[in-house]
N, C-alpha and C positions, 0 to 999 in steps of 0.2 A: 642495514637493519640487523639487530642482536637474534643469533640462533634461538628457535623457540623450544624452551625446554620443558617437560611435563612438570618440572617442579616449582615451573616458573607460573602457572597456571592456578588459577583460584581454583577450588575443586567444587565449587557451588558455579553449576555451568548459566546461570541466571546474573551470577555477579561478577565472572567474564566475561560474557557480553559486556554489560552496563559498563565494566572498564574499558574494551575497545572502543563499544560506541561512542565512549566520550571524547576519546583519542582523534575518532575518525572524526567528529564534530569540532575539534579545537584543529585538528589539521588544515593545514592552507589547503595542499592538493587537494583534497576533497571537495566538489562541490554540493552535496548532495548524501552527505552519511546515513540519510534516513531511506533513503533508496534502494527497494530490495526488488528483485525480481519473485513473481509469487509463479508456483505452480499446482495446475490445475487437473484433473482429467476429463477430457471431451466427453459431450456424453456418448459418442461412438468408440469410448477407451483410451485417445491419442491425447498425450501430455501436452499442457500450451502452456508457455511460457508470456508476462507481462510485468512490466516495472508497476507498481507502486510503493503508498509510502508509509513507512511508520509512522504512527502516527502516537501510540504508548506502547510501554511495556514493563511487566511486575511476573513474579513467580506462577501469576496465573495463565499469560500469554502473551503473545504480540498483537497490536492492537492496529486493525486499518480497516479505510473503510473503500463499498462499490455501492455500486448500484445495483441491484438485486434481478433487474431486466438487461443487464450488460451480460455478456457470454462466459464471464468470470462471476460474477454472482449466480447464474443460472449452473454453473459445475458445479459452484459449494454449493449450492443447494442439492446438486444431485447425489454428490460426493460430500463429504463430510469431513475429507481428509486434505490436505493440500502441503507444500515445502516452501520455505522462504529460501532465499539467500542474497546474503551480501556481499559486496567485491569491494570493500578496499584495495586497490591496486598501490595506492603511493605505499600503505603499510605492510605490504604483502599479507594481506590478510582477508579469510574469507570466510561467513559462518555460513551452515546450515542448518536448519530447525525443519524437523519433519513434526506434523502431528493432528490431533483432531480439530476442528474449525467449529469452532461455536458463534453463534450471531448475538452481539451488545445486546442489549436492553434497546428500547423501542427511545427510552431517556436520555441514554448515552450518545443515542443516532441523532437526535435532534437537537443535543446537545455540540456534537459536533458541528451538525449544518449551521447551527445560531452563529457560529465560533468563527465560519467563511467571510471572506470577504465579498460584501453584496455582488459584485461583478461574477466573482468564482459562484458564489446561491446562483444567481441568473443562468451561467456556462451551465449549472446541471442539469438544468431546468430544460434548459434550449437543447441538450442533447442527449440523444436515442445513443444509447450506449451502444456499438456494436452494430449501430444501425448502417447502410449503406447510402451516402446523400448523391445525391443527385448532380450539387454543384457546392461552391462556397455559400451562396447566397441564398439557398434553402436556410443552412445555418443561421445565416444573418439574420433573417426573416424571422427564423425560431426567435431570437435572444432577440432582437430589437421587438417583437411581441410582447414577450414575458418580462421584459424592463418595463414597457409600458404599464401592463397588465401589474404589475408588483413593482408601481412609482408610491415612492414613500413607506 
C-alpha cells in the first residue's frame, strides 16, 4: 500500500469516504465494507461497542438501522450522540465519524423493513433484542409463530 498523503486526500471528508468505501466494496479481502462497529453510552455512562451495518450515506449522515427496545436503540435514545468506525484491514485503512444521531422518518424505517428479506422481517420479529433466551428453541418457537402468524 502507497504512503497516505494529505494532498492525496479529497478535502470534502464526505467525498473520502464515498471514495474508500467504494474501494473497500470492489476489494476481494473485504467481506463486509459496510460493516462499522457503532458506539454507544450505557446508560450508567460505560461505552459499548457493536457491529452493524451501513446501510446509506450522503452530506447529511450515515444511515443504519436497530431496533429501538435493543440496548443500542435504548442508548441513542438516551444519548443522542454515538461514533462509527470502520476497519478496512486489507487497505490499511480506517475511518471514524463522531457525532449527533437523529432517527429516520417513521417512512424511511418502513421503508427499509418492506426492502428485508421475508425471513430476515420474521428474525426481527421473533427477536427481543438484547433479550436473554432461555434456550435455542425459545427462539425457534418465537419465528416459527410469527412465520405462521405473517403466512402470505
Amino acid at each position: 500500500m502507497k504512503t497516505l498523503l494529505e494532498r492525496d486526500l479529497n478535502p470534502d471528508p464526505i467525498q473520502q469516504f464515498s471514495n474508500w468505501y467504494a474501494a473497500a466494496r470492489r476489494h476481494r479481502g473485504i467481506l463486509q465494507a459496510e460493516a462499522m462497529c457503532l458506539s454507544t453510552l450505557s446508560p450508567d455512562g460505560f461505552p459499548a461497542g457493536r457491529m452493524v451495518l451501513l446501510k446509506e450515506f450522503d452530506p447529511n449522515g450515515f444511515v443504519f438501522y436497530t431496533n429501538f427496545k435493543s440496548a443500542k436503540g435504548q442508548a441513542l435514545l438516551l444519548y443522542s450522540k454515538a461514533a462509527l468506525t470502520f476497519f478496512w484491514e486489507t487497505m490499511e485503512r480506517q475511518v471514524r465519524i463522531v457525532g449527533e444521531v437523529e432517527v429516520v422518518s417513521e417512512e424511511e424505517a418502513d421503508a427499509y423493513f418492506a426492502s428485508r428479506p421475508r425471513l430476515s422481517q420474521i428474525g426481527a420479529w421473533a427477536s427481543h433484542q438484547s433479550d436473554t433466551l432461555k434456550n435455542r428453541a425459545e427462539l425457534d418457537r418465537r419465528f416459527d409463530s410469527y412465520r405462521k402468524k405473517f403466512a402470505g
